[in-house]
C-alpha positions in Angstrom: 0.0 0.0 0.0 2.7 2.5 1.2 5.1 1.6 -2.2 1.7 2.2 -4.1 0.7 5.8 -2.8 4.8 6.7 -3.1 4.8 5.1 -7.1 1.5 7.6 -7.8 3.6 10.7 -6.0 6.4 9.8 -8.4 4.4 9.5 -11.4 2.6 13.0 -10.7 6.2 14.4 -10.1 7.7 13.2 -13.2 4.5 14.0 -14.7 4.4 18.0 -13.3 8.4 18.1 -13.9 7.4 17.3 -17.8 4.2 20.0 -17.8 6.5 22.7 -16.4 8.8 21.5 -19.1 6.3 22.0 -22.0 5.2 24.7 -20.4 8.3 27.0 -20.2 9.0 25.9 -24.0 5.3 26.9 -24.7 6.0 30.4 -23.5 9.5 31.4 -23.4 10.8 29.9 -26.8 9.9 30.6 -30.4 10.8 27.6 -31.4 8.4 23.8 -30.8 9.1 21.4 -28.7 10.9 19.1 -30.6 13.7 22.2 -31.9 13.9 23.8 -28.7 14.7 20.2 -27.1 17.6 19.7 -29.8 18.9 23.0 -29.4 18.8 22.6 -25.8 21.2 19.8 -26.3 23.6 20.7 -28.7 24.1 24.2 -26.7 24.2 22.8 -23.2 21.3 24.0 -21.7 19.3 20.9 -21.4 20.0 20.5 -17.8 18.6 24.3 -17.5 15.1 23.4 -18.7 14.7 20.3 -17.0 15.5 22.7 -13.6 12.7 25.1 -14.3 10.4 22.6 -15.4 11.0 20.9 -11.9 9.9 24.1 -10.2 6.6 22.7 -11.2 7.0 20.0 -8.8 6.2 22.4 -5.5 2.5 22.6 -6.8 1.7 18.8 -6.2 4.0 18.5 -3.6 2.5 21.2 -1.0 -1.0 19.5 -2.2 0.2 16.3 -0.8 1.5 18.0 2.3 -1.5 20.4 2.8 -4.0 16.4 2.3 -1.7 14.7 4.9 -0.7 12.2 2.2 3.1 12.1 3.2 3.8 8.9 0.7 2.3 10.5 -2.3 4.3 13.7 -1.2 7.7 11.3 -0.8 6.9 10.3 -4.2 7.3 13.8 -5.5 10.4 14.3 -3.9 11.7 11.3 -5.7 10.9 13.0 -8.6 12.7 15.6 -8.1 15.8 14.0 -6.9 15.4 11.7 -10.0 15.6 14.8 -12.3 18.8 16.3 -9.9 20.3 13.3 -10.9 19.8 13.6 -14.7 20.8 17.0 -14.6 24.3 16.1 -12.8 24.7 13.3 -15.6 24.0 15.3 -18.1 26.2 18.5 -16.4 29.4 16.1 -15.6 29.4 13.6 -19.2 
């Protein structure tokens, strides 16, 4: 039960980390998704948008918190860690 409630928190934080993601590309670039994501990568800035679309990830979290549902809100900080993470590899490789 308590692997279940953290695996939903995850899945919304992964899921909020890529909305914030789409999001800033909506607004801030001229270019589509798909162009602003290769640019991203062949200028070294990919690590930069995944960061600010994990900003996203407070919303859900202080919903969790402010429900008392301190798995789901775990799971959401696992998502977060898990994009730290790929922007380290990313940053260092």
């Amino acid at each position: 039960m308590i692997k279940r409630k953290i695996l939903i928190g995850f899945l919304t934080g992964i899921f909020a980390n890529s909305a914030g993601i789409f999001l800033y590309i909506s607004f801030f670039s001229e270019m589509n998704l798909a162009s602003t994501i290769k640019d991203a990568v062949k200028n070294d800035y990919l690590g930069k948008v995944i960061a600010l679309g994990a900003a996203l990830n407070f919303l859900p979290f202080f919903i969790f918190l402010k429900k008392d549902q301190i798995y789901q809100a775990r799971g959401v900080i696992l998502a977060s860690l898990l994009s730290a993470i790929t922007i380290a590899v990313i940053k260092f490789l």
